[in-house]
Wavefront OBJ file of the C-alpha trace (Angstrom):
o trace
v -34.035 57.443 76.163
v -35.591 60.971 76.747
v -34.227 61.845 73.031
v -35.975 58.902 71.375
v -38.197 60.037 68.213
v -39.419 58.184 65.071
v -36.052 58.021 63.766
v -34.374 56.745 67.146
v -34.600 53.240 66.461
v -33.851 52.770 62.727
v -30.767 55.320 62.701
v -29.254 53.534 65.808
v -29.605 49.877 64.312
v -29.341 50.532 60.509
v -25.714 48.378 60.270
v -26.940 45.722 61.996
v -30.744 45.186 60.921
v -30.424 42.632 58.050
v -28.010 40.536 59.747
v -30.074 40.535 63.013
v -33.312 40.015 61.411
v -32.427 37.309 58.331
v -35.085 35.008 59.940
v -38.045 37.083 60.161
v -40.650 35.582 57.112
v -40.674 37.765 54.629
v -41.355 35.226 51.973
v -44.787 35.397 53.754
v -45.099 39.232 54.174
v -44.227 38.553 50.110
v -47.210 36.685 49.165
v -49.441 38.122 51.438
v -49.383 41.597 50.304
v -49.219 40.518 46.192
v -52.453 38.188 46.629
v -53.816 41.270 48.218
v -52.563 44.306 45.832
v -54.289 44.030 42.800
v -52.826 46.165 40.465
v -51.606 48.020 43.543
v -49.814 50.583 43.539
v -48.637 49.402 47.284
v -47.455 52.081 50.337
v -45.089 50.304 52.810
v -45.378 52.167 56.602
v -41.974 51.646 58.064
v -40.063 50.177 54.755
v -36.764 50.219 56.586
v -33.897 48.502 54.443
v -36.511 47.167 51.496
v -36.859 43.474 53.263
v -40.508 43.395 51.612
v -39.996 46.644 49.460
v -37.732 44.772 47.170
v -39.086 41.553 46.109
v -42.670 43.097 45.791
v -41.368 45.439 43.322
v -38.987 42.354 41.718
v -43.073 40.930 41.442
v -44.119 43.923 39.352
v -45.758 45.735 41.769
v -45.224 49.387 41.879
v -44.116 49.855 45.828
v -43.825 53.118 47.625
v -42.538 53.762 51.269
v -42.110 56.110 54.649
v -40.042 55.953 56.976
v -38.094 58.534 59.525
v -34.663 56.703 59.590
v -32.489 57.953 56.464
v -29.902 55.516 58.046
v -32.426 52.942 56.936
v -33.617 54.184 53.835
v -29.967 54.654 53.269
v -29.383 50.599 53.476
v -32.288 50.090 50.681
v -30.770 52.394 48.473
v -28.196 50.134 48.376
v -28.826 47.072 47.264
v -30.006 46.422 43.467
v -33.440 48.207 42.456
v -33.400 50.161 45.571
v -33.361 53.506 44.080
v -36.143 52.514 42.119
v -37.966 52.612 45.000
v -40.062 56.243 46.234
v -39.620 56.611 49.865
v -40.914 59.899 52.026
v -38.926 60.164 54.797
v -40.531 61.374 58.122
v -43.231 59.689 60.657
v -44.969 57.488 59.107
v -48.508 57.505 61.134
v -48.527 60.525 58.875
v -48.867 58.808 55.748
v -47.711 61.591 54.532
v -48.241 60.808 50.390
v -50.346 62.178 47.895
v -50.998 58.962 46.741
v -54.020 56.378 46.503
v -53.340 52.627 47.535
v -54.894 48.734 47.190
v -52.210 48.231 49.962
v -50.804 49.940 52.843
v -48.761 47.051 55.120
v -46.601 47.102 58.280
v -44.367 44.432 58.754
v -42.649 43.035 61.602
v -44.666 44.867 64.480
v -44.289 48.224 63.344
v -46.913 49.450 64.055
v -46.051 49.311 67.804
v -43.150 51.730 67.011
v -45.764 54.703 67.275
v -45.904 55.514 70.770
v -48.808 56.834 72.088
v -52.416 55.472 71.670
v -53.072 59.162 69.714
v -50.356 58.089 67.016
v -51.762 54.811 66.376
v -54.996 55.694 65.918
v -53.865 58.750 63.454
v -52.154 56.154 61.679
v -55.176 54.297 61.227
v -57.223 57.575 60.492
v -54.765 59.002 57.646
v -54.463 55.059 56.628
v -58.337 55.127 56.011
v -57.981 58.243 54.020
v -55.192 57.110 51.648
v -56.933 53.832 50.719
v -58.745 53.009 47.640
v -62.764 52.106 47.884
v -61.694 47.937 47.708
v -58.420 49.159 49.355
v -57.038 47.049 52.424
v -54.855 48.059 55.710
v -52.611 45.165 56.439
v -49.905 44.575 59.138
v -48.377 41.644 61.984
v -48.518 42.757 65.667
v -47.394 40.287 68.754
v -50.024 39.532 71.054
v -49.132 41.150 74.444
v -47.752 38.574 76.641
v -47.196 40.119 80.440
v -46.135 36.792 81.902
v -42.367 37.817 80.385
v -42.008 40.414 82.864
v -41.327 39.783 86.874
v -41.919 42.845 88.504
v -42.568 44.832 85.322
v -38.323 43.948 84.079
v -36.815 41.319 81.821
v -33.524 40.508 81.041
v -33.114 37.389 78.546
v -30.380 36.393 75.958
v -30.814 37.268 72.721
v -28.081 35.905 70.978
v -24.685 34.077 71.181
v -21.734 34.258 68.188
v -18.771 33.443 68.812
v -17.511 36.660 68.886
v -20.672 38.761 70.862
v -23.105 38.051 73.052
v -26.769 40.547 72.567
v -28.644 40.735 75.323
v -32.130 42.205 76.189
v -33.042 44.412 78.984
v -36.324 45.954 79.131
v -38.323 47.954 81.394
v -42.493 47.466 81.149
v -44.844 50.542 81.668
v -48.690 49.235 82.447
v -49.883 52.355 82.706
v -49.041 53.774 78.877
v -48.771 50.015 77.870
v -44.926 50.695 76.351
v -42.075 48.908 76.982
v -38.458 50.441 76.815
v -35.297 48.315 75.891
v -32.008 48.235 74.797
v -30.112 46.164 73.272
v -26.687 45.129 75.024
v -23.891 43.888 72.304
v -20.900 42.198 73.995
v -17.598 41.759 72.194
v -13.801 42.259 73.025
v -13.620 45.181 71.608
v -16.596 46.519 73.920
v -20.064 47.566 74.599
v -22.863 48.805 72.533
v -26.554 49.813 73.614
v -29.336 49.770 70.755
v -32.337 51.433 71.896
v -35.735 50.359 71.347
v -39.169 51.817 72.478
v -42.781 50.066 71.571
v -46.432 51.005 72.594
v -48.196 47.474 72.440
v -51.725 47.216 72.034
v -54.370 44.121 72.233
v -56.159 43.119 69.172
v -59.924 44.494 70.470
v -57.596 48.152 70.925
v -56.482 47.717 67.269
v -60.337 46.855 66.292
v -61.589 50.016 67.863
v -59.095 52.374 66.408
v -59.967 50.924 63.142
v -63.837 51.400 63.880
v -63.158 55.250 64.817
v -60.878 56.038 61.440
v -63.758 54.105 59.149
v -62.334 50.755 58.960
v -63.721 47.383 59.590
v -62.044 43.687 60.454
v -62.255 41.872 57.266
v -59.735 39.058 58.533
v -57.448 38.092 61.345
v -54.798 34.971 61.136
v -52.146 33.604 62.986
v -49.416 34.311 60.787
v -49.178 35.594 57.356
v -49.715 32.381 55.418
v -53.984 33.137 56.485
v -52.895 30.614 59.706
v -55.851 30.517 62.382
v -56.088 33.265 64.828
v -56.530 30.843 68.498
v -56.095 31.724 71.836
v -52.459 30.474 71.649
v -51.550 32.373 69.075
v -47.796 34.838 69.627
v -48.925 36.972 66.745
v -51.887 38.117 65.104
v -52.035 39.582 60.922
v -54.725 41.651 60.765
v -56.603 43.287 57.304
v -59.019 45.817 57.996
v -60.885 47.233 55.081
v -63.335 50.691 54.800
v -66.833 50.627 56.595
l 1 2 3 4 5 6 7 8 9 10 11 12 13 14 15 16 17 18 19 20 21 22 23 24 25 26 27 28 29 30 31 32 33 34 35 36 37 38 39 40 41 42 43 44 45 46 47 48 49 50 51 52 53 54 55 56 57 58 59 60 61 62 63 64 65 66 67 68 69 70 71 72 73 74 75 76 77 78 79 80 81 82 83 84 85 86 87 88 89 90 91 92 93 94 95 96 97 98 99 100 101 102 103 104 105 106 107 108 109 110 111 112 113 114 115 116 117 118 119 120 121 122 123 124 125 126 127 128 129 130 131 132 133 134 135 136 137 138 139 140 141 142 143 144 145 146 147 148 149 150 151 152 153 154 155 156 157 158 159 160 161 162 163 164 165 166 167 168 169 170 171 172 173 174 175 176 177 178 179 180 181 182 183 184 185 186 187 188 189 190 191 192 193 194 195 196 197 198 199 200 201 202 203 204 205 206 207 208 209 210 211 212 213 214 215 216 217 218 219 220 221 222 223 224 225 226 227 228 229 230 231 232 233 234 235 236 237 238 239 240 241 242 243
């Protein structure tokens, strides 16, 4: 892991993304984001293969995207309208476009990809200066849930074809709040490790950083159908909006 960079996780899992992640709602993410946009235009943080990219821009609305993993960017280019698509490619807490947006979004916990409390909250500062005045900041997070570690380690079972077993190890850092994995892919013709690296944060953390760049909670749910935000709630979808 002491090579892992913004790139690290999307260039190691590019093959394998789509088929691992079929289930994850982007219907939702979908909707969301168009009742939000406007007339857009729309900046995806992180827009990986084109999961959300692609429909969005099926809807009319005029989509751009970052990300550091050409692997990844490599996989959207692929499929039908995917060159249609302007992507930047390099960190995305950047935001490194010229570029004035209704929406910037981060699906699918994304933002937790930026590793240090410093990148997150210059995501959230270069966010704030890339939005329009009635712009919004959208993205999903998980809700930090300790209790899955014993002794700071978890090992659980990801999942099980019939020809490989994935399972996840990971390793949990209090101190700097990040948590390292990898993913372990068992078939008979052998092993393969997937790296993965996330700085989690807790909602209030989120709220603060969004305070310091010039943004303000306009709405949190529980999923991104505008679900209640409880105490029980695995994930939060939170739109922050300027001050």
């Amino acid at each position: 892991m002491d090579s892992y960079d913004a790139a690290s996780y999307g260039e190691n899992i590019a093959d394998v993304y789509d088929a691992w992640y079929s289930s994850l709602e982007a219907p939702a993410v979908v909707d969301c984001v168009t009742g939000l946009a406007g007339k857009g235009p729309v900046l995806e943080l992180g827009i990986g293969t084109g999961r959300i990219a692609l429909p969005l821009s099926a809807r009319g609305i005029e989509v751009h995207g970052i990300d550091a993993s050409e692997k990844m960017v490599a996989k959207l280019r692929e499929k039908p309208g995917g060159n249609d698509i302007p992507v930047t490619i390099g960190d995305f807490a950047e935001v490194g476009v010229e570029r004035m947006y209704s929406v910037i979004y981060i699906p699918f916990n994304t933002i937790f990809a930026l590793l240090t409390q410093e990148d997150q909250l210059r995501c959230f500062r270069n966010v704030a200066a890339h939005l329009t005045d009635d712009g919004v900041f959208v993205f999903d997070a998980f809700v930090p849930d300790l209790s899955r570690f014993d002794r700071h380690q978890r090992i659980g079972m990801a999942a099980h074809d019939p020809d490989a077993v994935r399972i996840e190890t990971s390793m949990h850092n209090p101190v700097n709040q990040t948590v390292t994995s990898r993913h372990v892919v068992l078939t008979e013709q052998g092993t393969r490790l997937y790296p993965v690296k996330v700085r989690y944060a807790w909602p209030s953390e989120l709220d603060l950083m969004g305070r310091l760049a010039g943004l303000r909670l306009r709405a949190r749910w529980g999923d991104w159908r505008g679900g209640p935000f409880t105490a029980s709630s695995t994930i939060h979808v939170s739109v922050y909006e300027r001050e």
